[in-house]
BAKOL-53459 format. One record per residue (C-alpha): x, y, z. Coordinates in Angstrom, 1 decimal, always signed. Layout:
# residues N
+--------+--------+--------+
:   east :  north :     up :
+--------+--------+--------+
:      X :      Y :      Z :
...
+--------+--------+--------+
END
This chain:
# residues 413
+--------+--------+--------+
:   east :  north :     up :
+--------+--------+--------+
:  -90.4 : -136.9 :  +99.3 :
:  -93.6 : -136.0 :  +97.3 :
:  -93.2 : -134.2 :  +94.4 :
:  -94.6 : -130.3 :  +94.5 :
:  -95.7 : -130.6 :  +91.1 :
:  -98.9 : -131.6 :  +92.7 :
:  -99.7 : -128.6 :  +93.8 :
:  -99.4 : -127.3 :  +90.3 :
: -100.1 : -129.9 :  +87.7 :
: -100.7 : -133.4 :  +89.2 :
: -102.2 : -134.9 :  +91.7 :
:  -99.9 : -137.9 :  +92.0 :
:  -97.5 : -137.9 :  +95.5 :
:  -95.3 : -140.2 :  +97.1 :
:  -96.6 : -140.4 : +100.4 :
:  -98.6 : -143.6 : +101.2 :
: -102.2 : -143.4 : +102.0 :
: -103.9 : -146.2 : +103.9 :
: -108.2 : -146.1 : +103.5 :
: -110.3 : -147.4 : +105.7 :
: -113.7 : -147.4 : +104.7 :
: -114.7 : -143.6 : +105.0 :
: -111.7 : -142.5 : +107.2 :
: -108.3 : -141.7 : +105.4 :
: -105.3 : -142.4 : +107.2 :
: -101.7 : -141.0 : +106.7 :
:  -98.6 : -142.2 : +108.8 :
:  -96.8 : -138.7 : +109.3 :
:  -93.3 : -140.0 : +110.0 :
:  -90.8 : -138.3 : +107.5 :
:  -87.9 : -140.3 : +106.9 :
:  -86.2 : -137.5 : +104.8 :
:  -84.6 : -134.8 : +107.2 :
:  -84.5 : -132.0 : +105.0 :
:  -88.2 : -130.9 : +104.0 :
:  -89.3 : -128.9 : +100.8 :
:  -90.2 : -125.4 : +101.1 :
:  -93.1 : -123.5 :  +99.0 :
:  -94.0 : -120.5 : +101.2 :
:  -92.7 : -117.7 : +103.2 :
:  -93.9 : -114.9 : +105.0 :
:  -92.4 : -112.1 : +106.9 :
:  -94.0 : -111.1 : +110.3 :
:  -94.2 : -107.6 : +111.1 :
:  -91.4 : -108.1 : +114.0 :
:  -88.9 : -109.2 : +111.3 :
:  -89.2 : -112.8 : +111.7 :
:  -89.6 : -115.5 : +108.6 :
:  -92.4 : -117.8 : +108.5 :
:  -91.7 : -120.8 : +105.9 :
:  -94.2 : -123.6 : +104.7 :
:  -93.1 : -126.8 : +104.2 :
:  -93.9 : -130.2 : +103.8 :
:  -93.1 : -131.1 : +107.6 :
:  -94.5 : -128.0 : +108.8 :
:  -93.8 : -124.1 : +109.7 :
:  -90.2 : -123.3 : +110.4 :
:  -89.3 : -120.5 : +111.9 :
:  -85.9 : -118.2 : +111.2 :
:  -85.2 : -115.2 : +113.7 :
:  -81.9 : -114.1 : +112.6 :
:  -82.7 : -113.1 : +109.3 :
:  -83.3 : -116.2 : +107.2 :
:  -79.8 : -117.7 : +107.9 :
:  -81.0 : -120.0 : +110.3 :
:  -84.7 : -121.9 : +110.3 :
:  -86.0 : -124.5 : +113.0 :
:  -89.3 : -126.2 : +113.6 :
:  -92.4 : -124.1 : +114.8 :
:  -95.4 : -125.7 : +114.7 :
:  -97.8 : -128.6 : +112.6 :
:  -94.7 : -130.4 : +111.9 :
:  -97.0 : -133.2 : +111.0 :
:  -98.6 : -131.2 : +108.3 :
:  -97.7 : -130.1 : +104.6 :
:  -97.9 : -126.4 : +104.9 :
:  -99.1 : -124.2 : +101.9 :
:  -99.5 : -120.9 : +103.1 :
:  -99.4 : -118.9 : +106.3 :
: -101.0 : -115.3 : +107.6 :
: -101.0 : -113.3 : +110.4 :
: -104.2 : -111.2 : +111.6 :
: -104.2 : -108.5 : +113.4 :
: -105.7 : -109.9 : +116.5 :
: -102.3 : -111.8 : +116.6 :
: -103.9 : -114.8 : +115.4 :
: -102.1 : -117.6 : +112.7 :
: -103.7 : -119.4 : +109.7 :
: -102.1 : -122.0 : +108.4 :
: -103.2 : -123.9 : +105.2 :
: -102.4 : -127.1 : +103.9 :
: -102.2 : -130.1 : +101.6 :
: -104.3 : -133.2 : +101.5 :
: -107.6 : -132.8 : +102.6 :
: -106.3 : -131.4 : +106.0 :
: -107.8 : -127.7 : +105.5 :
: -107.0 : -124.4 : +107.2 :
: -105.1 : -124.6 : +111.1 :
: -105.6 : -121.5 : +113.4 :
: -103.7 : -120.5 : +116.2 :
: -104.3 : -117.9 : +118.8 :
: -101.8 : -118.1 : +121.5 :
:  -98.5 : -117.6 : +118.6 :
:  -98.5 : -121.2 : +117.4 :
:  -98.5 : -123.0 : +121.2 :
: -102.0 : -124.5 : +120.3 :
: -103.4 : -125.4 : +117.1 :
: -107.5 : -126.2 : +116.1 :
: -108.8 : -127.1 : +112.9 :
: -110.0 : -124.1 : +111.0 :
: -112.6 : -125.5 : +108.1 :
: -112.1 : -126.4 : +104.5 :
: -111.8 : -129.9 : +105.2 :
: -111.1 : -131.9 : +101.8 :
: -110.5 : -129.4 :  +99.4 :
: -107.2 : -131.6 :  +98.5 :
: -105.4 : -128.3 :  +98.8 :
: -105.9 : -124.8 : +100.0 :
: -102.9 : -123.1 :  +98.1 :
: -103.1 : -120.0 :  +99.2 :
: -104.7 : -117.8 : +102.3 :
: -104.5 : -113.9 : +101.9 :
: -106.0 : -111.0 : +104.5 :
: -107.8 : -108.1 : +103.0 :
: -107.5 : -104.7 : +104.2 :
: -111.1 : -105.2 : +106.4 :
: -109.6 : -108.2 : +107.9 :
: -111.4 : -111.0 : +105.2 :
: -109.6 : -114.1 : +105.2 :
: -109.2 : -115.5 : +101.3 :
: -108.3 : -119.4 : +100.8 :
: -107.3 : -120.7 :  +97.3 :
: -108.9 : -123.9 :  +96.4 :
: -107.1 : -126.7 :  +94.7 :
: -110.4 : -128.0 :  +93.4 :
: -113.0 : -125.5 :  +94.6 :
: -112.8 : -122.2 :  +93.4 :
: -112.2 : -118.9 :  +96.4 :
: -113.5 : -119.1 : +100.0 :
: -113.8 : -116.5 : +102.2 :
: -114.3 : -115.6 : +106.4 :
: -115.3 : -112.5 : +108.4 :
: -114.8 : -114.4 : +111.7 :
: -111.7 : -115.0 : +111.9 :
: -112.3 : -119.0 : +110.0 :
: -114.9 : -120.0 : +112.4 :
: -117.3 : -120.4 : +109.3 :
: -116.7 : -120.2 : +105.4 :
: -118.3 : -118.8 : +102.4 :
: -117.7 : -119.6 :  +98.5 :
: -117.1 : -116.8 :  +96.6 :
: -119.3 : -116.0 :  +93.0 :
: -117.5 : -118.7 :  +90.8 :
: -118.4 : -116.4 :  +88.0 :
: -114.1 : -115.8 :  +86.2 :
: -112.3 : -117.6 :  +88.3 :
: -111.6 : -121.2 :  +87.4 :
: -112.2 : -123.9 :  +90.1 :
: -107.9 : -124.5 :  +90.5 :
: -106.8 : -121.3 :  +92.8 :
: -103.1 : -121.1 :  +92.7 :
: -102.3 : -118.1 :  +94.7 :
: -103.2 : -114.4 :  +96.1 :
: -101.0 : -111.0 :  +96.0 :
: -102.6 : -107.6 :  +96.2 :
: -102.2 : -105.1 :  +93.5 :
: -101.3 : -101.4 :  +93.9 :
: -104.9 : -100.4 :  +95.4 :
: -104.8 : -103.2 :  +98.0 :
: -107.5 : -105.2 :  +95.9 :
: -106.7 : -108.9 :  +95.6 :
: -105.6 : -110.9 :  +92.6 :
: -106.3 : -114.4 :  +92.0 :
: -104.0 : -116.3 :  +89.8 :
: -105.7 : -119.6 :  +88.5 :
: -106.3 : -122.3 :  +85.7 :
: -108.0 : -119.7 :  +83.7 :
: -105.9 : -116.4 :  +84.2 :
: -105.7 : -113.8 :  +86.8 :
: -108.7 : -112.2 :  +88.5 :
: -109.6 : -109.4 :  +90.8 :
: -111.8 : -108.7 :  +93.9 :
: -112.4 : -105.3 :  +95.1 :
: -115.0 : -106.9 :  +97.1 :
: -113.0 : -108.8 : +100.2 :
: -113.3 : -111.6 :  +97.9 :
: -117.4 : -112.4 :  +97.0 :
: -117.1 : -110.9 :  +93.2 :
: -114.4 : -111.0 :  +90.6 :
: -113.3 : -109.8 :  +87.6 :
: -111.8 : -111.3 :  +85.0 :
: -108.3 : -109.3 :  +83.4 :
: -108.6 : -110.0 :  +79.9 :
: -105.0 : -110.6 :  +78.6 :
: -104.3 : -113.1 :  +80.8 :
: -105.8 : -116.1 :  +79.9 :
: -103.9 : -119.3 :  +80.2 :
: -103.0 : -121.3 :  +83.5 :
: -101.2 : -119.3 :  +85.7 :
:  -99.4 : -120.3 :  +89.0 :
:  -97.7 : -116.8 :  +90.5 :
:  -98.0 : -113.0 :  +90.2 :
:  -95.8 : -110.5 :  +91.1 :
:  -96.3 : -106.6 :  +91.8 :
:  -94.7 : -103.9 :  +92.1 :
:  -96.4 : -100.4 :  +91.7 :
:  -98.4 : -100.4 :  +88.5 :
:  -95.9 : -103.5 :  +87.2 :
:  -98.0 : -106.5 :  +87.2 :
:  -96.2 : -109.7 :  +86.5 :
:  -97.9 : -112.9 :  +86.0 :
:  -96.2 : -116.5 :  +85.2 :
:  -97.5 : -119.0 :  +83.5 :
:  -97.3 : -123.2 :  +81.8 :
:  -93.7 : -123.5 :  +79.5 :
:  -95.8 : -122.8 :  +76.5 :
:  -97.1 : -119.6 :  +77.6 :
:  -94.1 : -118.3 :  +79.5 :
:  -94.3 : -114.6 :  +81.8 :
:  -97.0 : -111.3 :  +80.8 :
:  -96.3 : -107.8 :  +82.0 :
:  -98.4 : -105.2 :  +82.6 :
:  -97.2 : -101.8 :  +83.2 :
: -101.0 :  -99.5 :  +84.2 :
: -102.5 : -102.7 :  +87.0 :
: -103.9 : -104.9 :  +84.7 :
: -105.8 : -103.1 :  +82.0 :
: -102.7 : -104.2 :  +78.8 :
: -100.6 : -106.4 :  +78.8 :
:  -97.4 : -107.7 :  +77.0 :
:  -95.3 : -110.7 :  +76.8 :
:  -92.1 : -110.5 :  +78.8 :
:  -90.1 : -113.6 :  +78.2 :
:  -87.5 : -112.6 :  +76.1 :
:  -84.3 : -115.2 :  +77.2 :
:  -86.9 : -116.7 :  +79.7 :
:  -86.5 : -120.5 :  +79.1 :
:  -89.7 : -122.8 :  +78.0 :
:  -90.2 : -123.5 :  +81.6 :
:  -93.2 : -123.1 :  +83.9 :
:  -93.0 : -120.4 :  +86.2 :
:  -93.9 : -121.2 :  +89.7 :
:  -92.9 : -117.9 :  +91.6 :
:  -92.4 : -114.7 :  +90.9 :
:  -90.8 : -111.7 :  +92.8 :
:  -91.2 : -108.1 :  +91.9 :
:  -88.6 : -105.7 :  +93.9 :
:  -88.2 : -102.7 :  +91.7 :
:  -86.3 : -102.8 :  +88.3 :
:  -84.9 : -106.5 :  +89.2 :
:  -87.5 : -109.3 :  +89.0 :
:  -86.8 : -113.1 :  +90.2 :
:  -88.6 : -116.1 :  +88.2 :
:  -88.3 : -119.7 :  +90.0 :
:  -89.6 : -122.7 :  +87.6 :
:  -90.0 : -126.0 :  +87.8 :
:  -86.5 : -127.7 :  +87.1 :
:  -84.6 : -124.5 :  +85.4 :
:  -83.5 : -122.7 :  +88.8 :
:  -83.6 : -119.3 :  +89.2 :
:  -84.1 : -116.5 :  +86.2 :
:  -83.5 : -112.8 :  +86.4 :
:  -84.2 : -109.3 :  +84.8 :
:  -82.5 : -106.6 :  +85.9 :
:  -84.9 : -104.2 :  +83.1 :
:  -88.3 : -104.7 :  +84.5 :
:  -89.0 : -108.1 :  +82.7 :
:  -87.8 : -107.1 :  +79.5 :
:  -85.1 : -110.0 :  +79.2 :
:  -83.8 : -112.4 :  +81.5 :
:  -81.1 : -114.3 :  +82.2 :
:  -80.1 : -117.3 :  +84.5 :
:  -79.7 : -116.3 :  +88.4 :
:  -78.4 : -119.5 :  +89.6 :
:  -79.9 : -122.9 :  +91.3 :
:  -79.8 : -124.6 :  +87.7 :
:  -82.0 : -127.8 :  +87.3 :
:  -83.7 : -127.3 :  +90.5 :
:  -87.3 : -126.5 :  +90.7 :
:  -87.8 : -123.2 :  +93.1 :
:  -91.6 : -123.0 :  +94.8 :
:  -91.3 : -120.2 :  +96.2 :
:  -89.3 : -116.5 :  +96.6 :
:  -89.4 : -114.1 :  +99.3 :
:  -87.4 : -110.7 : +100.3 :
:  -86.3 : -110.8 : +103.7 :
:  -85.8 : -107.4 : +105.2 :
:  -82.4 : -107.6 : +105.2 :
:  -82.3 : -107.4 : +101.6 :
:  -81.6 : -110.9 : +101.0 :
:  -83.6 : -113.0 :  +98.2 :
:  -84.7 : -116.8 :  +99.9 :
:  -85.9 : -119.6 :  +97.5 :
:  -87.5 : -122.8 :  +98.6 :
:  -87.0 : -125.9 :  +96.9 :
:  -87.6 : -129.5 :  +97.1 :
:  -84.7 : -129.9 :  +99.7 :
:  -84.0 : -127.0 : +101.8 :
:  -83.9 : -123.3 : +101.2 :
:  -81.1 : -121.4 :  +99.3 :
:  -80.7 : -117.4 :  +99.8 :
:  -78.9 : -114.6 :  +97.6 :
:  -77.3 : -111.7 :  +99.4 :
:  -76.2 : -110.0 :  +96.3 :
:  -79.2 : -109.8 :  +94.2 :
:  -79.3 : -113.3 :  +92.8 :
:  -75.3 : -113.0 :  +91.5 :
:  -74.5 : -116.1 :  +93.8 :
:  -77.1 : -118.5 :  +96.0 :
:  -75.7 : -120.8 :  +98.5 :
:  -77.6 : -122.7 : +101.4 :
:  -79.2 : -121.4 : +105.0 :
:  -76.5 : -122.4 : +107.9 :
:  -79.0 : -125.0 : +109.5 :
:  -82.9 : -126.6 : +109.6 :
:  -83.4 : -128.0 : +112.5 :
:  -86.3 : -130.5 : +113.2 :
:  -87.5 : -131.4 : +116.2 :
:  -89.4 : -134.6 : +115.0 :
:  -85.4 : -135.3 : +114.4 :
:  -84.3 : -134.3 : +118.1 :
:  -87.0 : -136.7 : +119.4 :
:  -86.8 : -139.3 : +116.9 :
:  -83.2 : -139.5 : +118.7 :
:  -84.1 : -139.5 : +122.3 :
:  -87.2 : -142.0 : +122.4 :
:  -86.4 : -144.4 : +125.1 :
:  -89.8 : -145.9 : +126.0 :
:  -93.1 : -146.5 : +124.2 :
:  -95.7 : -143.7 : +124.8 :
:  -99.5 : -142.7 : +123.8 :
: -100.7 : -139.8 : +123.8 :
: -103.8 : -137.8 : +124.5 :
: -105.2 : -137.1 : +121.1 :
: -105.4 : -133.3 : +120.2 :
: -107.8 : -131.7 : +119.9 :
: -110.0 : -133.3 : +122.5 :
: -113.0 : -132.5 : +122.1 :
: -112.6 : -132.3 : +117.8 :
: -114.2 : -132.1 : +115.1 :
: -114.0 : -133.9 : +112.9 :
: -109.9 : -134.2 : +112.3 :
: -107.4 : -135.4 : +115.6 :
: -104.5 : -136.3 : +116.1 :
: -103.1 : -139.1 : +117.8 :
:  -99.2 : -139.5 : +118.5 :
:  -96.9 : -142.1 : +119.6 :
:  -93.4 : -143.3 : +119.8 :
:  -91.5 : -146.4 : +119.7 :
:  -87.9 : -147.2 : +121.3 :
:  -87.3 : -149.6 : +118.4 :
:  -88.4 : -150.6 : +115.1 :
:  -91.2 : -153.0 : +115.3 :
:  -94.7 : -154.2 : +114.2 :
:  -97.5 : -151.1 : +115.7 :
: -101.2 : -151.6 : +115.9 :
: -103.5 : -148.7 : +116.1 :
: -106.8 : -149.2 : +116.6 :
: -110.3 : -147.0 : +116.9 :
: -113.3 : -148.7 : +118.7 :
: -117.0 : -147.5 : +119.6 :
: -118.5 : -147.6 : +122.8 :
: -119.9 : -151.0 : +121.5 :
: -116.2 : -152.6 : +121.2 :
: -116.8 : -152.3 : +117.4 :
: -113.6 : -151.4 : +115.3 :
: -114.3 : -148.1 : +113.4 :
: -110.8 : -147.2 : +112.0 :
: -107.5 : -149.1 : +111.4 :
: -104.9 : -146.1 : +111.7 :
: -101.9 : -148.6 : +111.4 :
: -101.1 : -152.2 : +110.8 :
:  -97.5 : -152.7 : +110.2 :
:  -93.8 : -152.3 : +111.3 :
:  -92.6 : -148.7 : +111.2 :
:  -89.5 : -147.3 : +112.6 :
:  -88.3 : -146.3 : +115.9 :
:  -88.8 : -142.4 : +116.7 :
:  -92.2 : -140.7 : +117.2 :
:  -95.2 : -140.8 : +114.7 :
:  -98.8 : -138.7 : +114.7 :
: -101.3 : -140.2 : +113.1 :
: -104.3 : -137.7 : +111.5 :
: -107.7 : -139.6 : +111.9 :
: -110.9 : -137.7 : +110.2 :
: -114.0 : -139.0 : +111.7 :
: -116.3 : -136.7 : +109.7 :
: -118.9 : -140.2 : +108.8 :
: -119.1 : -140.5 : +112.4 :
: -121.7 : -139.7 : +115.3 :
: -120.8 : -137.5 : +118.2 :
: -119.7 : -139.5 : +121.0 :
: -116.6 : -141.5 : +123.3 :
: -114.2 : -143.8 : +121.2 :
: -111.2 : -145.4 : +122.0 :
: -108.1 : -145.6 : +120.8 :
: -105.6 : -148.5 : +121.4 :
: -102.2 : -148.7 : +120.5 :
: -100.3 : -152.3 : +120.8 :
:  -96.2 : -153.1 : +119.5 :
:  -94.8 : -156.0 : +121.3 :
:  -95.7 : -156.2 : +124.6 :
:  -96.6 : -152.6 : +125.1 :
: -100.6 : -151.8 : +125.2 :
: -101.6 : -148.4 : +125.9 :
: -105.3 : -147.1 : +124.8 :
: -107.0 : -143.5 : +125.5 :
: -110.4 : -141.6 : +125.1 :
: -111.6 : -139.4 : +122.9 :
: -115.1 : -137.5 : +122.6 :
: -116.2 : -136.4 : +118.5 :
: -118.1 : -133.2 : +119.2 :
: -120.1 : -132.3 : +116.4 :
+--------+--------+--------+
END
């Protein structure tokens, strides 16, 4: 599995990327059955929402149980709700923001094509959409994602890490240069002075205003919403923070390869919570009072506080289920059909063997090489991103052994 480091500090992964020309390419078949996990959310019906890197998983029962819900073909960095009922989904590589608006049946591509990472999405209190940026500062939508805007680039670096709202509902931007704030839905920001340094995750609770930061520059406090601050790392190891989570007097600190800290005095020292040597994305309070913390193999959760962690009951994948039940070849219809300028196109193989995957024009000319080589038995999706192409009917044929199968497709732009 790709290391989640780079979504912080590096842009270096493990997953293999074919080019072809102008299209990129990536073979979506996860051999690991256990995904990492670097979001959650918590619907308003009680439900968890976690982002991972084989998708959004779903737990109804409290956190103790999570299976597949939707995009399991995409690396998911962050997920919102409106309150039209609508889902936005962002994600890693290039892929951009996903929308749904029939709850996660049916997915369309949202914008913010090849930002090589939106990090973060946030809602505003007059229904603003925010995305974070891995290379291209704060964008924002007041239609519901159908078009974008960039934000004043004026004190916010170009790296967006995350969003959280402070005490007044105003939004806070934590990024390579500090923390900023928007009381604008977004367009303007202003810098806090006392935070600079490169920051990965905020925390708040009532005027407390935690922010976490590179090993060298360890975890600030605030204690009046940002206008002082004052270093709260006492016991805290030299350890990049990656999350943070406020709830009352007891804050939770995950870092990259230290585990879990803890301070049960409002930041003023901390001590070790548990999950030593693993690096912990991402923390969440489930309303059950439990504590969930997403790491590169799973997801661990605390029901006293951080005293003890252990492992959810199950993740279930149902890439895995069908990987298991393929007993014939198959193509499918690519989706979405019309698109614009990102499909996909899925498949599945009975056996292991050699899989060719071609795109044509209406000429017979090839355009795209979406696979040349032996993969695995189970089913694949392939992402193709026609955005250097002209609107019109291509073809897609898919040959392994003596199965040949093509389809249609029609670029809309």
């Amino acid at each position: 599995m790709k290391s989640k480091l780079k979504k912080y500090v590096s842009h270096t992964a493990n997953l293999i990327y074919i080019s072809c020309g102008l299209f990129l390419i990536q073979d979506l078949l996860f051999s690991q059955s256990i995904p990492g996990f670097q979001y959650f959310t918590l619907h308003k019906n009680g439900d968890i929402y976690a982002g991972s890197t084989q998708g959004i998983f779903l737990s109804t029962d409290g956190g103790l149980n999570f299976h597949i819900f939707a995009l399991d073909t995409l690396d998911i960095e962050s997920i919102v709700f409106n309150e039209q009922g609508g889902i936005f989904a962002s994600t890693y590589s290039d892929y951009g923001v996903f929308k749904s608006t029939d709850n996660g049946i049916n997915w369309v591509q949202s914008g913010l094509l090849n930002q090589y990472a939106i990090n973060d999405l946030i809602i505003d209190t007059s229904g603003v959409i925010l995305a974070a940026s891995h290379s291209d500062y704060v964008w924002y939508s007041g239609d519901n994602g159908f078009s974008w805007s960039r934000s004043n680039t004026a004190n916010v670096a170009n790296r967006v890490y995350m969003f959280v709202k402070d005490m007044n509902q105003y939004i806070l931007a934590a990024h390579g240069g500090g923390v900023s704030r928007s009381t604008d839905g977004g367009i303007n920001w202003s810098f806090l002075s006392g935070t600079e340094g490169y920051t990965f995750s905020v925390a708040v609770f009532n005027q407390n205003i935690f922010v976490g930061r590179t090993s060298s520059q360890g975890i600030i406090r605030s204690t009046d919403n940002g206008t002082s601050w004052v270093h709260s790392d006492s016991g805290f190891p030299a350890n990049t923070t990656l999350s943070l989570l406020a709830t009352g007097d007891t804050v939770f600190a995950g870092t990259f390869g230290g585990g879990v800290f803890q301070s049960t005095n409002n930041g003023d020292s901390w001590t070790l919570s548990g999950l030593d040597s693993m690096r912990v994305y991402s923390l969440h309070k489930g309303n059950n009072g439990y504590i969930f913390a997403g790491v590169d193999d799973g997801i661990f959760y605390s029901s006293n506080q951080g005293a003890s962690w252990q492992r959810v009951n199950s993740i279930t994948s149902t890439k895995e289920e069908l990987q298991q039940t393929v007993m014939h070849h198959e193509l499918w219809q690519n989706y979405p059909n019309p698109f614009n300028p990102v499909t996909t196109i899925s498949f599945s193989l009975p056996t292991r063997n050699f899989v060719s995957l071609k795109v044509y024009d209406q000429l017979g000319n090839i355009v795209a090489v979406l696979a040349n080589d032996i993969k695995d038995a189970g089913k694949h999706s392939v992402y193709f991103n026609a955005m250097n192409l002209s609107s019109g009917i291509y073809v897609y044929m898919l040959s392994s052994g003596k199965f040949i199968d093509s389809g249609k497709m029609v670029l809309l732009k």
